[in-house]
C-alpha positions in Angstrom: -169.1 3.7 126.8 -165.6 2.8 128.1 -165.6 -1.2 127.7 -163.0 -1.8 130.2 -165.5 0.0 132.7 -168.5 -2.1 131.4 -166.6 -5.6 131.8 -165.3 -4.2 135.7 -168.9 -3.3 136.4 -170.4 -6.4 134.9 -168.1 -8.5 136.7 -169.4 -6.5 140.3 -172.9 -7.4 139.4 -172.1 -10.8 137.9 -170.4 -11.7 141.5 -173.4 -10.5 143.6 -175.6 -12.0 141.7 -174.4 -15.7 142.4 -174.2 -14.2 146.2 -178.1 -13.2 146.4 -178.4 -17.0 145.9 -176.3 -17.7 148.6 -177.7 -15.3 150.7 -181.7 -16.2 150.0 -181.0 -19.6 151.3 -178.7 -18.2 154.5 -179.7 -18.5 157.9 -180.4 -16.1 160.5 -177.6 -17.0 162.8 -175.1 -17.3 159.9 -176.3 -13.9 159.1 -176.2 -12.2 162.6 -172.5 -13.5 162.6 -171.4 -11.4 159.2 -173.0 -8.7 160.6 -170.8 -9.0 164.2 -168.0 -9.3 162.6 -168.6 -6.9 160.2 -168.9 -4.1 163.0 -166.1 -5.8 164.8 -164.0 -5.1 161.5 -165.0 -1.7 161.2 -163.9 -0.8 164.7 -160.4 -2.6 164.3 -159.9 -0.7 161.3 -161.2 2.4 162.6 -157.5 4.6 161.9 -157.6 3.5 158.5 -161.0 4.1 157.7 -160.5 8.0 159.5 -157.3 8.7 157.7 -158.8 7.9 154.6 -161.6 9.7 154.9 -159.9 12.6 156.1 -158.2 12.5 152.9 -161.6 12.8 150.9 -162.6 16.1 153.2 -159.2 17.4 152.7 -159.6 17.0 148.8 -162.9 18.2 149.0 -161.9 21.4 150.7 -159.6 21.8 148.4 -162.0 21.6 145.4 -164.5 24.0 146.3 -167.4 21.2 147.6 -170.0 23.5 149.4 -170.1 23.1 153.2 -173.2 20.8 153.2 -171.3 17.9 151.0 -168.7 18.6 153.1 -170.7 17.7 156.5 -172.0 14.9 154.6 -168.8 13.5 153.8 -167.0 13.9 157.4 -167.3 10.8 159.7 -166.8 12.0 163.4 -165.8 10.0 165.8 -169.5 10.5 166.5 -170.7 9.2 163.3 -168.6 6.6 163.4 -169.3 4.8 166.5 -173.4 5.5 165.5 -172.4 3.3 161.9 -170.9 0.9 164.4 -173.9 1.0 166.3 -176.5 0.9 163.6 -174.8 -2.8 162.3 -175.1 -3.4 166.0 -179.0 -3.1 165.7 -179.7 -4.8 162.5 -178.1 -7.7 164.8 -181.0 -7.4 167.2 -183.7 -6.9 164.5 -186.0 -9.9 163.4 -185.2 -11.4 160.3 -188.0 -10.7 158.0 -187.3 -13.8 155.4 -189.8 -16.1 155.4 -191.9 -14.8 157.7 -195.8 -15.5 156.7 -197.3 -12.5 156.1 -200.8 -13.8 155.3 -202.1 -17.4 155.6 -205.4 -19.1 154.4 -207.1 -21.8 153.3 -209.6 -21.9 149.9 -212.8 -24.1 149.8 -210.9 -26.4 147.8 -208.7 -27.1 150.6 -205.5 -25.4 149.0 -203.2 -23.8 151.6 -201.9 -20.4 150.7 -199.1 -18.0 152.1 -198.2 -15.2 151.4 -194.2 -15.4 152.0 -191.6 -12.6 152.6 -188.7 -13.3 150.5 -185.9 -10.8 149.6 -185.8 -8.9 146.3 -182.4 -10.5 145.1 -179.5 -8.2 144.3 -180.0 -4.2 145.0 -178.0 -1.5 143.5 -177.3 1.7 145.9 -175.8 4.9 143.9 -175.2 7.4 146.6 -173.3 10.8 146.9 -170.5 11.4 150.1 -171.9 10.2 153.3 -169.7 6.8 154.0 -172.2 5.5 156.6 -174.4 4.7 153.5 -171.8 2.4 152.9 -172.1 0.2 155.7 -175.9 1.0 156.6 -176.9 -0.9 153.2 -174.6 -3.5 153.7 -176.1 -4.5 156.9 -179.6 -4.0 156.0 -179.1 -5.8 152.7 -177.5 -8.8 154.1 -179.6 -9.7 156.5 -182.5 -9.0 154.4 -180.7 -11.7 152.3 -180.3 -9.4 149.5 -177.0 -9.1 147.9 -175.5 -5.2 147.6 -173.9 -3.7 144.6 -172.5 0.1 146.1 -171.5 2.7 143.8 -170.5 5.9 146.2 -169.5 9.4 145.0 -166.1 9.8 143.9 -165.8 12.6 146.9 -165.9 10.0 149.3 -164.0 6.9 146.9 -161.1 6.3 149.6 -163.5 6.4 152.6 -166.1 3.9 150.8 -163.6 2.1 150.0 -161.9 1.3 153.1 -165.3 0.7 154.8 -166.3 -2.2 152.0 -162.7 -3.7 152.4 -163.5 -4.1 156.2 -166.9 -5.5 155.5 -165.9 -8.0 153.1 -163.1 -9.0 155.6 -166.0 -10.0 157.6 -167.9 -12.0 154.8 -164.8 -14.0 154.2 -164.2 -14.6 157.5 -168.1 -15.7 158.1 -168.4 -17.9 155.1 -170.4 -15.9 153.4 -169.1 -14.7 149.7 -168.1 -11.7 149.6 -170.1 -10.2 146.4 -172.5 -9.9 148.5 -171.5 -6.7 149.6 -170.1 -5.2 146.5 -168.6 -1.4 145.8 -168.1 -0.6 142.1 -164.4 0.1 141.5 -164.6 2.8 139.0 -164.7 6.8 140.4 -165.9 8.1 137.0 -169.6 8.5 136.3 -169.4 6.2 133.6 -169.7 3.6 136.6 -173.1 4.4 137.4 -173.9 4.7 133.6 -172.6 1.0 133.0 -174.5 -0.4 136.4 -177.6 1.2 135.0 -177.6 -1.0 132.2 -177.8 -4.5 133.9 -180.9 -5.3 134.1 -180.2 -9.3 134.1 -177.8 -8.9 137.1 -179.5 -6.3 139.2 -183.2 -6.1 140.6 -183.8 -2.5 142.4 -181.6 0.6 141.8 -182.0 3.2 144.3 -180.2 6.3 144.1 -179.5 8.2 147.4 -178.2 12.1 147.0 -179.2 15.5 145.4 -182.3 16.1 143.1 -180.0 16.6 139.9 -178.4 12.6 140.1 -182.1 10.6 141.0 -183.7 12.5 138.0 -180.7 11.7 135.7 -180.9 7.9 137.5 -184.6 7.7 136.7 -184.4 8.9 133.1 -181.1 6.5 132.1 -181.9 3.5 134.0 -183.2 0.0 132.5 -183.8 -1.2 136.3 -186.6 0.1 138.3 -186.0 2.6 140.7 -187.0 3.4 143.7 -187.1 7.3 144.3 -185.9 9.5 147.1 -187.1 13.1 145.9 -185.8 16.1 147.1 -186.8 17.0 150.8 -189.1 19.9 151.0 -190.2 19.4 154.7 -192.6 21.8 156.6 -193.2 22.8 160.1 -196.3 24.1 160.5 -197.1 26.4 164.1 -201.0 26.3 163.9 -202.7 28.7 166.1 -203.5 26.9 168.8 -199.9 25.5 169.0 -197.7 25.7 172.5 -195.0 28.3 171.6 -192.2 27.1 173.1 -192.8 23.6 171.7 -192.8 25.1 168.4 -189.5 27.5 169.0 -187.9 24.2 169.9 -189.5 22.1 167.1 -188.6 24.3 164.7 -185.2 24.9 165.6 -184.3 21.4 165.9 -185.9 20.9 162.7 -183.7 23.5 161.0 -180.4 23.4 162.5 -179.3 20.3 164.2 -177.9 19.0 160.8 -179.3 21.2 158.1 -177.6 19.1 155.4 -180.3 16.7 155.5 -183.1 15.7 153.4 -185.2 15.6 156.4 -184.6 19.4 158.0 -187.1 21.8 157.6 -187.0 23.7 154.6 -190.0 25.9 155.0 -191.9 27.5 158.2 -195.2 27.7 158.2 -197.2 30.4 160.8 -200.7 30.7 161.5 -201.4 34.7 161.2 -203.0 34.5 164.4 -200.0 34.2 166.4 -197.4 35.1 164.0 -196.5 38.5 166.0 -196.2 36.4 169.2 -194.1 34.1 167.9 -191.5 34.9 164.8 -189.5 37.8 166.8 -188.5 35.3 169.4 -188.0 32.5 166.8 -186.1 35.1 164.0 -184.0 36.2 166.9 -182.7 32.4 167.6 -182.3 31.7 164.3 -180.2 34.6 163.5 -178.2 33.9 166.1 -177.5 30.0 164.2 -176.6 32.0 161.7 -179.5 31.4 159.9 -180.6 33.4 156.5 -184.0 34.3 156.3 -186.6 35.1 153.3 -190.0 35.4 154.3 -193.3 36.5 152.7 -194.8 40.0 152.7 -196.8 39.3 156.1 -193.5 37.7 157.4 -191.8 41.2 156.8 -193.9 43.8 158.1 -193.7 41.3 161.8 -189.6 41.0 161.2 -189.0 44.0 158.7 -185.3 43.0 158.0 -185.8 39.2 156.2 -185.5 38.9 153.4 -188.0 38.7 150.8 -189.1 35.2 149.9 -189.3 34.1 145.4 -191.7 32.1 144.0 -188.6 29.7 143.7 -188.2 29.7 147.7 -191.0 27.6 148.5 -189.9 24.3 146.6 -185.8 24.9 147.2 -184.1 21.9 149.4 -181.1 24.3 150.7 -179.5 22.0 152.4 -177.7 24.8 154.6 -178.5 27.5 156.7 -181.5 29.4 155.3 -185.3 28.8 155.7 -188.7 30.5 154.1 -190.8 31.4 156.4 -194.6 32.2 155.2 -197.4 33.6 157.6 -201.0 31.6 156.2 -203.8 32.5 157.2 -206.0 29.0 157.9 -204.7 25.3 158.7 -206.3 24.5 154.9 -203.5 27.6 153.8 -200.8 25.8 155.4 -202.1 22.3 154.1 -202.2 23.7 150.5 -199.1 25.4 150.4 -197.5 21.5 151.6 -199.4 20.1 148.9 -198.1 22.6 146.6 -194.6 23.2 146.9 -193.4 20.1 149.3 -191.9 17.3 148.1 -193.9 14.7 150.0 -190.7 13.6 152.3 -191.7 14.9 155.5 -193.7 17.4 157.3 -195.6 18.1 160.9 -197.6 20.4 163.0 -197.2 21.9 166.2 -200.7 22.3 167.6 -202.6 21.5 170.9 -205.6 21.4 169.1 -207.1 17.2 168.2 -209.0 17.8 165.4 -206.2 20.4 163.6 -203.8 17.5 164.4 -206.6 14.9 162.6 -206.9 16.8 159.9 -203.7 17.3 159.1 -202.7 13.9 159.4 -205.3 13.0 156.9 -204.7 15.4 153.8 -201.0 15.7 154.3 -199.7 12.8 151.9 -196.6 12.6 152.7 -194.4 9.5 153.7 -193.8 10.4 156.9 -196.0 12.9 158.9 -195.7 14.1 162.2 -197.9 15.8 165.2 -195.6 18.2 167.8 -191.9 16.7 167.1 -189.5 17.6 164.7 -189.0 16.1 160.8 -185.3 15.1 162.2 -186.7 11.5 163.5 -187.2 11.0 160.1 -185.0 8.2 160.2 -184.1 4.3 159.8 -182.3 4.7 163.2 -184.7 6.7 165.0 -187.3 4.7 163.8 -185.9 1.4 165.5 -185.4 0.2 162.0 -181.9 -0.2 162.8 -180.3 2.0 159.7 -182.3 2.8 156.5 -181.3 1.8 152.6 -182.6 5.3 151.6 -186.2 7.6 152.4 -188.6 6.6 149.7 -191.1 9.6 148.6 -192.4 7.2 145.2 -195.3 5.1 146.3 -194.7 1.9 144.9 -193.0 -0.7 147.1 -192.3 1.7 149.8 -192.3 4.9 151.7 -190.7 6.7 154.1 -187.2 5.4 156.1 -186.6 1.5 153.9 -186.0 -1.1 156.6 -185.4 -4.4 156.6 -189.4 -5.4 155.6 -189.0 -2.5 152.7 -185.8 -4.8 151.2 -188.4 -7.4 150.9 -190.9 -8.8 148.0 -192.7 -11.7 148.4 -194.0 -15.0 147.1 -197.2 -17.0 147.6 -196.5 -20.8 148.6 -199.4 -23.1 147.7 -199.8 -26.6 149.3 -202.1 -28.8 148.1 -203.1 -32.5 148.6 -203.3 -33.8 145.2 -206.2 -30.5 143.6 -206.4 -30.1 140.3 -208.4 -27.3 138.5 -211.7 -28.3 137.0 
């Protein structure tokens, strides 16, 4: 490994690792304050950070990047006034430091809590969307966690120019400004060096495709906290409202299909398959969307086509879905347990009990009952922004808020007990 690259990177960690302790002591307001000023700074700098990342989508164009990386890396005017906005509602958010998340008192008379406290310095290796950039800074520091940010090269100018506007804001707040920390170094063996320090960083998690988290999970000494692939389902049981589930899926499949949470997979109870996939093909086709079904899916819609054995556990991320006709809600729940990637998944039904039960066996982080895998989301979710989606099971799952940066500590207050 390069050594030049290891001293840059330790340095990075080194610096937010003295921060976390800043941070972990660092008040609310003081904290609210970065955060306002750090979306005050992204919107004065708002040409710079466009023409730089236009740059990146230019490049990437120019090297062949498929079309989803591609929508990942643009920031819209849309986009960028919703990572303006998300800063905007980690503001409004409670701080979760030191709240008491359990209190009691033992026989002995021993007072005990059960403290939220943050988890020190987190490490965030993610692939071309810049808002990641300042949705973990955000999150992180008022979570009183310290950030170490290593971005894909794709997006290197627009990362960049989002961190230099956020430490602008640290500086200017009085808070250091290795708190929010972006690795300098485009090459992979960044990431490979950051892996390694253990002593300066707590919690790697690794944000983009299924081929980096495995290789982040194998090579890394620092625990990791896992966003698989996103498999997701919509399920349109037999006793579901039709149009609902038209619209459902749709939205679920083409209002950003470049994202872990868009469906993947369509599920259709046999029952009123032939009622409902001609009108739902024919709207899908004309989003441009490719189709491979199963046999029964075939003889209904004769011209998709044919689903592989590979189909059913692919995360396209682009315009094409499986579709699979089942026969039973406990078909539809198998297949999920089978082939999805526990991210997200839902049914459209009218029916309680189908609803129940799918709720129940379906264990995946977020589940849902007639709306679309889309909310699936630190925004939506009035978490403000998310770090990442956990599908692992240890700390957490589903969009990571401000409580999911968190660990905590039991305080103990005594009156002079000692232990016979």
């Amino acid at each position: 490994m390069n050594a030049q690259v290891v001293d840059q990177v330790r340095r990075v960690a080194e610096a937010a690792r003295a921060a976390a302790r800043v941070l972990a002591n660092a008040s609310t307001a003081l904290k609210d304050t970065a955060l306002q000023a750090m979306a005050q700074g992204l919107r004065a700098r708002g040409d710079q950070i466009r023409a730089a990342n236009a740059q990146d989508v230019e490049e990437a164009r120019a090297g062949g990047l498929s079309g989803a990386l591609i929508d990942r890396l643009t920031l819209t005017d849309k986009r960028f006034e919703e990572m303006i906005a998300s800063i905007e509602a980690v503001v409004r958010l409670a701080d979760p430091v030191g709240q008491i998340i359990k209190e009691w008192r033992q026989p002995n008379g021993l007072l005990i809590r059960k403290v939220r406290v943050p988890i020190g310095t987190v490490g965030i290796i993610y692939e071309s969307r810049p808002n990641v950039t300042s949705d973990c800074a955000a999150l992180c520091l008022k979570s009183g966690n310290a950030v170490v940010l290593r971005g894909g090269s794709e997006a290197f100018r627009s990362h960049g120019a989002i961190a230099s506007a956020i430490q602008q804001a640290l500086d200017a707040s009085g808070l250091p400004r290795g708190a929010v920390s972006l690795i300098p170094v485009a090459e992979r063996a960044g990431v490979d060096a950051m892996l390694e320090l253990d002593d300066c960083i707590d919690v790697v998690i690794p944000r983009g495709g299924e081929e980096l988290i495995r290789k982040i999970t194998r090579q890394s000494r620092i625990p990791v906290i896992k966003h698989a692939k996103g498999v997701c389902h919509v399920y349109v049981d037999e006793a579901a409202d039709l149009a609902m589930a038209q619209a459902i899926a749709f939205n679920a499949k083409c209002q950003r299909p470049a994202t872990c949470n868009a469906m993947e997979t369509l599920l259709v109870h046999e029952r009123i398959a032939k009622a409902f996939l001609p009108k739902m093909v024919t709207q899908f086709r004309q989003a441009r969307v490719e189709l491979r079904g199963c046999e029964a899916t075939r003889v209904i819609v004769p011209d998709v086509h044919p689903a592989t054995e590979e189909d059913w556990s692919t995360e396209y991320l682009d315009l094409i879905l499986s579709v699979r006709v089942v026969g039973s809600l406990d078909d539809a729940i198998d297949h999920i347990k089978h082939y999805g990637s526990a991210h997200s998944d839902t049914i459209v039904t009218n029916a309680r009990a189908h609803a129940d039960r799918f709720l129940q066996e379906v264990d995946s982080a977020c589940v849902y009952v007639n709306a679309s895998t889309r909310f699936t989301d630190g925004y939506q979710f009035g978490l403000g922004a998310e770090i990442g989606i956990s599908t692992d099971r240890l700390h957490a799952r589903g969009p990571m808020g401000l409580e999911e940066l968190t660990t905590y500590k039991y305080v103990v207050i005594g009156t002079g007990q000692i232990r016979e």
